[in-house]
The first five atom37 places (N, CA, C, CB, O) and aatype in JSON, in Angstrom:
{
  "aatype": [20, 20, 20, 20, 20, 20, 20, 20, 20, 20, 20, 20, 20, 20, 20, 20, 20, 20, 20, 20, 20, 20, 20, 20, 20, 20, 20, 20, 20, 20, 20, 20, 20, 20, 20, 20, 20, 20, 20, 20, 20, 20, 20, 20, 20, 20, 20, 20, 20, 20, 20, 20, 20, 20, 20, 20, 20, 20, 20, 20, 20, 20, 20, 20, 20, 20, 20, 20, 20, 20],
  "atom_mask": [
    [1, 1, 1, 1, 1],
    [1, 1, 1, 1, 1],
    [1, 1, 1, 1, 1],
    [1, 1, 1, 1, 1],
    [1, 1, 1, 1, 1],
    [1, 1, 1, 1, 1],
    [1, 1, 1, 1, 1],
    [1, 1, 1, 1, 1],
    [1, 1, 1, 1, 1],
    [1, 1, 1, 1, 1],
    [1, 1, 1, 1, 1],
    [1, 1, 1, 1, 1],
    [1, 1, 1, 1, 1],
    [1, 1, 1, 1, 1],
    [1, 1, 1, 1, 1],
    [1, 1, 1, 1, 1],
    [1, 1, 1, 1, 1],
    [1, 1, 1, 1, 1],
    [1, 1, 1, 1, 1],
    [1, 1, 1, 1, 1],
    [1, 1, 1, 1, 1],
    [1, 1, 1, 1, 1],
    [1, 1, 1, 1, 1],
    [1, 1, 1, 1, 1],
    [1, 1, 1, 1, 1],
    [1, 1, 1, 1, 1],
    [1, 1, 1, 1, 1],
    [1, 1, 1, 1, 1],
    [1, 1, 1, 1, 1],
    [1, 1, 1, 1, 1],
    [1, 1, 1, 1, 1],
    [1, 1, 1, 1, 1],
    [1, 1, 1, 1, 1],
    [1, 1, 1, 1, 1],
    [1, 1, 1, 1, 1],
    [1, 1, 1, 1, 1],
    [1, 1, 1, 1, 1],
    [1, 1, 1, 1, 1],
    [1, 1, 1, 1, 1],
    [1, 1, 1, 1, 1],
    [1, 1, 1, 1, 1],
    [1, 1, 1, 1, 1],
    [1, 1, 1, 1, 1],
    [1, 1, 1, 1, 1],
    [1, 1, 1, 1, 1],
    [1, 1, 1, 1, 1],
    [1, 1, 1, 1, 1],
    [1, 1, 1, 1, 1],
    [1, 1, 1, 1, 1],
    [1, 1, 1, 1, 1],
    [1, 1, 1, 1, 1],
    [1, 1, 1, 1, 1],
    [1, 1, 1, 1, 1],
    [1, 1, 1, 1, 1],
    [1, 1, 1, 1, 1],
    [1, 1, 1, 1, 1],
    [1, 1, 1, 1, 1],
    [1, 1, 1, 1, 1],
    [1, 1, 1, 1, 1],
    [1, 1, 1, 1, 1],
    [1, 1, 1, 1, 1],
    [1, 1, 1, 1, 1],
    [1, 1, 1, 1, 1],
    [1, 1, 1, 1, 1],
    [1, 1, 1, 1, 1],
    [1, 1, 1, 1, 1],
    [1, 1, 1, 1, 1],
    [1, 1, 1, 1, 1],
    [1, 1, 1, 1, 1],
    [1, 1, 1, 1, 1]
  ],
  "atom_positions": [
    [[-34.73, -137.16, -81.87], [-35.51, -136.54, -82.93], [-36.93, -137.11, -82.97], [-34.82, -136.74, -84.29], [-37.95, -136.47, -83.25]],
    [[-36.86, -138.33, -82.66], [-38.57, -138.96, -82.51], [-39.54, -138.21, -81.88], [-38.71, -140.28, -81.67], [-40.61, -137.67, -82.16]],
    [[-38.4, -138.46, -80.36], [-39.45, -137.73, -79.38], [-39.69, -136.54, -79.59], [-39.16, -137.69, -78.08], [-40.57, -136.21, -78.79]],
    [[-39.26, -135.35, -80.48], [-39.47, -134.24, -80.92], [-41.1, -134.71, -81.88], [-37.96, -133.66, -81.77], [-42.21, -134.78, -81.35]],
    [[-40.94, -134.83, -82.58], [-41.5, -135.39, -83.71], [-43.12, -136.07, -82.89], [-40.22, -136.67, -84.48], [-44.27, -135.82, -83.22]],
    [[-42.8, -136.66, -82.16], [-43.96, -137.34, -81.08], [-44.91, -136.26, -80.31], [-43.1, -138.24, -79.76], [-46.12, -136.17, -80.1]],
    [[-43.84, -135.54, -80.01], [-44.34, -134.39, -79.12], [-45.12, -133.63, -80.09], [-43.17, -133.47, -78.38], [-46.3, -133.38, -79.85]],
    [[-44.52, -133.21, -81.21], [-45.51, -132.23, -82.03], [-46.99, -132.69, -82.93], [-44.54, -131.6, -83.12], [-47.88, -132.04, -83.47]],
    [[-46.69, -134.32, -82.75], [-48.02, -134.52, -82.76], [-48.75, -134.7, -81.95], [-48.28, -135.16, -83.27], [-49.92, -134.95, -82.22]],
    [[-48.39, -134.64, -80.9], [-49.58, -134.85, -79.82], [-49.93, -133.17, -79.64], [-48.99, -135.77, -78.09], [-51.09, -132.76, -79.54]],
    [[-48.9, -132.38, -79.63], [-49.66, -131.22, -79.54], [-50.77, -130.65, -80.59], [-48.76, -130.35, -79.43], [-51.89, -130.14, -80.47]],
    [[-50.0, -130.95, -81.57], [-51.37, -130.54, -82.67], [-53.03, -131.37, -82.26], [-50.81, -131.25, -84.58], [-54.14, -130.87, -82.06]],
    [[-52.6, -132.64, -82.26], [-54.05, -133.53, -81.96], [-54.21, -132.65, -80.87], [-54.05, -135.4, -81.54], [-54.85, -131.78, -81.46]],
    [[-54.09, -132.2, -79.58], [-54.7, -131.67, -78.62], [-54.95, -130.23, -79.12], [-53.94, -131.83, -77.37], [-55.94, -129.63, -78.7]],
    [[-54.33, -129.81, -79.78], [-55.28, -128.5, -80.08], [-56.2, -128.5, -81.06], [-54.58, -127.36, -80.43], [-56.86, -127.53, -81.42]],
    [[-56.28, -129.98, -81.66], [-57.78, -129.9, -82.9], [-58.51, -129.95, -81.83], [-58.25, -131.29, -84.26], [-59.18, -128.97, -81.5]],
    [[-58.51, -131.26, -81.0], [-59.58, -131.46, -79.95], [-59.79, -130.4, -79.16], [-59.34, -132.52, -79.1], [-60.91, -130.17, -78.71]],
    [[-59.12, -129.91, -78.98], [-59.63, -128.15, -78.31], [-60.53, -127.6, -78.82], [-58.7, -126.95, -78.41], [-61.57, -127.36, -78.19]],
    [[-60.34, -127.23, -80.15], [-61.05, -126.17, -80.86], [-62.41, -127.49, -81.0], [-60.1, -125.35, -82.57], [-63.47, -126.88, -81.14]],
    [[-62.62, -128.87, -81.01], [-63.89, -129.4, -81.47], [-64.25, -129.18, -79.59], [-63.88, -131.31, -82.47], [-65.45, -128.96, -79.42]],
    [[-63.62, -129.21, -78.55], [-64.37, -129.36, -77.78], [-65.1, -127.64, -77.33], [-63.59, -130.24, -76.78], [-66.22, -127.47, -76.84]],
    [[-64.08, -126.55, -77.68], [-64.74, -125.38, -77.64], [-65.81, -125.35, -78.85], [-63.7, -124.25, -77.68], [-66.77, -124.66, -78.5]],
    [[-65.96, -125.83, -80.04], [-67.29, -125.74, -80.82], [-68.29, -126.21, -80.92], [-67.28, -125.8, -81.64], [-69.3, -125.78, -81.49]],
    [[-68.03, -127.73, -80.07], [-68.94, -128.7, -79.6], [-69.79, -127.77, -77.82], [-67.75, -130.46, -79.32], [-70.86, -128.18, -77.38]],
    [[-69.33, -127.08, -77.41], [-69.44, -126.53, -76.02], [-70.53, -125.17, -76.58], [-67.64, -126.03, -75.2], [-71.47, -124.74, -75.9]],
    [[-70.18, -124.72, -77.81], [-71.04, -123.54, -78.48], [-72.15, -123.93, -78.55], [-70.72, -123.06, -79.77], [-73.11, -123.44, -77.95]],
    [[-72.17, -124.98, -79.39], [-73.55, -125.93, -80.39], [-74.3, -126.12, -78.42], [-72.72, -128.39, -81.76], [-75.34, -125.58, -78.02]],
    [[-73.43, -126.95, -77.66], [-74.47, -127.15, -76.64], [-75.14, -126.33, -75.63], [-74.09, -127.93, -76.03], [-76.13, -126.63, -74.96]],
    [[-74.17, -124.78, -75.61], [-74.68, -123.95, -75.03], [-76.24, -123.31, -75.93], [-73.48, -123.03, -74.77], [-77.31, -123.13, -75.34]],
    [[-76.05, -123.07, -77.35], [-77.49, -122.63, -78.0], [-78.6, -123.85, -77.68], [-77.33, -122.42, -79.84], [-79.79, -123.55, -77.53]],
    [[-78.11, -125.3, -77.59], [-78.81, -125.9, -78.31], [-79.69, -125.81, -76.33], [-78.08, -127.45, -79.44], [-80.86, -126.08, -76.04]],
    [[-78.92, -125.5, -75.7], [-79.9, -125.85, -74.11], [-80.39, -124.45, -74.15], [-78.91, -126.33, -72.3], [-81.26, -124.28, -73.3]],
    [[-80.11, -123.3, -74.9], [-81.14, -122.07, -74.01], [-82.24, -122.77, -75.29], [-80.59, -119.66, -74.01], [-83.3, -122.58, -74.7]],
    [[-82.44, -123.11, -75.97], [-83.19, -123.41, -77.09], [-84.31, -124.56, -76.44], [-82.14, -123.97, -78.38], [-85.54, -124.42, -76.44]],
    [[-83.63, -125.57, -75.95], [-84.34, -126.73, -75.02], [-85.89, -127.33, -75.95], [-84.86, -125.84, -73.18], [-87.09, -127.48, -75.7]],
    [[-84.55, -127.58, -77.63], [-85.69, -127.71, -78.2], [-85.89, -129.44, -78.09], [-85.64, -126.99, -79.72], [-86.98, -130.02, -78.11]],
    [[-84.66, -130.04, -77.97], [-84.8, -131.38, -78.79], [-83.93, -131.96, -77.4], [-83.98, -131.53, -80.73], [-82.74, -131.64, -77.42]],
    [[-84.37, -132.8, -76.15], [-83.46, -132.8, -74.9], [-82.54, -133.83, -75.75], [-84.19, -133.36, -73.19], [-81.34, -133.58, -75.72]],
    [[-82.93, -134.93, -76.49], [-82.38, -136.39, -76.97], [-81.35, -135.89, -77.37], [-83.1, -137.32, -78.05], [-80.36, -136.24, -76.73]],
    [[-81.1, -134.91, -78.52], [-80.19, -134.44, -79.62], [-78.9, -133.62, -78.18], [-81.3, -133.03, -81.11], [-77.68, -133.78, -78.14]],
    [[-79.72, -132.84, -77.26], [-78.8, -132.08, -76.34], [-78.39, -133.47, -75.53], [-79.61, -130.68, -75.32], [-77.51, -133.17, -74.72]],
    [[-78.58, -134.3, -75.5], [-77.78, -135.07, -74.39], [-76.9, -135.62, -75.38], [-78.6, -136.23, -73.36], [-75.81, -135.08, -75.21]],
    [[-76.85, -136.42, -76.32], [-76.21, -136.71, -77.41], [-74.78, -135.91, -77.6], [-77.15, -136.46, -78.48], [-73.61, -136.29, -77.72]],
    [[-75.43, -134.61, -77.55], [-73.98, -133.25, -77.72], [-72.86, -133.64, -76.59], [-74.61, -131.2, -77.2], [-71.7, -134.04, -76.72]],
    [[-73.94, -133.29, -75.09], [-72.85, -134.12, -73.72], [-72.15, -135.14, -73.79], [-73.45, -134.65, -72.6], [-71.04, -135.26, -73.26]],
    [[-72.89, -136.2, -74.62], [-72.09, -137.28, -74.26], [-71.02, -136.95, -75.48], [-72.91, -138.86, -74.23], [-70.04, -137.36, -74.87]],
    [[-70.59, -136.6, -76.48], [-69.85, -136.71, -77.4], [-69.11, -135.49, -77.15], [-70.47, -136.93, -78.63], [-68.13, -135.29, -77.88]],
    [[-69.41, -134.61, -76.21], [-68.85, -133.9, -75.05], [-68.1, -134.58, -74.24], [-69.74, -133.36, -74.28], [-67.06, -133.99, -73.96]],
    [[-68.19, -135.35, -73.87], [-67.82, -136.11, -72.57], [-66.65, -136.83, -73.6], [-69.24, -137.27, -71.64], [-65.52, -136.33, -73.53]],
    [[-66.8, -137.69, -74.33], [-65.83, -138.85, -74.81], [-65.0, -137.93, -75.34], [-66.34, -140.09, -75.86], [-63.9, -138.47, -75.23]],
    [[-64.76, -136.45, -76.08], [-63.9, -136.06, -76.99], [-62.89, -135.02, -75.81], [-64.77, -135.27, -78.44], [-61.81, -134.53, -76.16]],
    [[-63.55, -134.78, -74.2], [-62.88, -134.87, -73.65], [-61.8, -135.56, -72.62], [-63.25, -134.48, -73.69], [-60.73, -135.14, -72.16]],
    [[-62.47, -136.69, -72.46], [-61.82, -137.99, -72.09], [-60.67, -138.46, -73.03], [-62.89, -139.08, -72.08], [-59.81, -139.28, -72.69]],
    [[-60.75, -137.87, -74.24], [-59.52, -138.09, -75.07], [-58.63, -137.02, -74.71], [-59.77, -138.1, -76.6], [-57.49, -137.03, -74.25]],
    [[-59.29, -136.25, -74.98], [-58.6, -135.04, -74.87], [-57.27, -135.12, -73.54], [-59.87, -133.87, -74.55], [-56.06, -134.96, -73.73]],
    [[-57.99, -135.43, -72.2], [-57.13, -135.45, -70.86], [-56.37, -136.36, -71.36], [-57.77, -135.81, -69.37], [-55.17, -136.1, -71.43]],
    [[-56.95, -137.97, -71.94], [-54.91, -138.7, -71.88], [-54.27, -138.12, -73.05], [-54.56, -140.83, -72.17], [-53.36, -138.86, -73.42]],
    [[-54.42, -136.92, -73.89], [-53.55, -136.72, -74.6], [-52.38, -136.18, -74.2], [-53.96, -136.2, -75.36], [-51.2, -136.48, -74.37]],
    [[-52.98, -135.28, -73.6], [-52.33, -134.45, -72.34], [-51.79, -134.92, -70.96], [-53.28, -133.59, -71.92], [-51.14, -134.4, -70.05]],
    [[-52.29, -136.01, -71.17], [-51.28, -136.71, -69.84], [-50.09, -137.56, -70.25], [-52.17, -137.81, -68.87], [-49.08, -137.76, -69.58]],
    [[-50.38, -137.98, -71.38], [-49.16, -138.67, -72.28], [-48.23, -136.99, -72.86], [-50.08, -139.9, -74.03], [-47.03, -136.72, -72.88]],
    [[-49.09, -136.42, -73.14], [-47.81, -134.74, -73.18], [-47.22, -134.85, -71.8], [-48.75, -132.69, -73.3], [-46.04, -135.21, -71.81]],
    [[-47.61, -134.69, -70.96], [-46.98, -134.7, -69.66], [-45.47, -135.45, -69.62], [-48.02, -135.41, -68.68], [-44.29, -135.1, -69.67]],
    [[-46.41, -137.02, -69.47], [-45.49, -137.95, -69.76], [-44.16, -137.82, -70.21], [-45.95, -138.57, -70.48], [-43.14, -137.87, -69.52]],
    [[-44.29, -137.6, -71.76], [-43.23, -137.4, -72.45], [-42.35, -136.41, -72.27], [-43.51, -137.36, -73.45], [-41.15, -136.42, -72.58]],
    [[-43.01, -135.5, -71.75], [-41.82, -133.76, -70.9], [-41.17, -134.32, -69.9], [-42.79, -132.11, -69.9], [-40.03, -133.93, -69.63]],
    [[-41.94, -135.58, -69.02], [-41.14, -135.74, -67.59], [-40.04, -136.76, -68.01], [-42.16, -136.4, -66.2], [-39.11, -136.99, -67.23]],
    [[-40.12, -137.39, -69.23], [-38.99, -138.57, -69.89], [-38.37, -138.13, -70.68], [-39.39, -139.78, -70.55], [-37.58, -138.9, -71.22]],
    [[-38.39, -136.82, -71.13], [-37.44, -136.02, -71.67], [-35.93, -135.01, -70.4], [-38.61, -134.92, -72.51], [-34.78, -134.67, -70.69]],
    [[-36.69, -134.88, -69.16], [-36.18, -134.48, -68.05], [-35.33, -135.67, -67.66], [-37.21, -134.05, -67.09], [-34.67, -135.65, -66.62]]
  ]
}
């Protein structure tokens, strides 16, 4: 029952971080045809970058836990 329970939170956390990394991906697509502020657009990347770096071990620990459920 844990590992049930484990599993459904990791799925939820990976689909918030989804939807911030698809809204974070919006903001940086306007904010580069815009190419108003480069500091503020690299800022977006990098907080781009780290919220997908979470994102992959969430999903590799989902993995994980499907192949230790097998």
């Amino acid at each position: 029952m844990n590992e049930k329970i484990e599993m459904l939170k990791l799925i939820l956390e990976i689909n918030k971080l989804e939807e911030r990394l698809l809204s974070l991906s919006h903001v940086i697509a306007l904010e580069a045809r815009r190419c108003s502020n480069s500091k503020f657009l690299d800022a977006l990347k990098l907080e781009y970058s780290k919220l997908n770096k979470e994102f992959l071990e969430l999903v590799e620990q989902k993995v994980f836990l499907e192949k230790v459920k097998l």
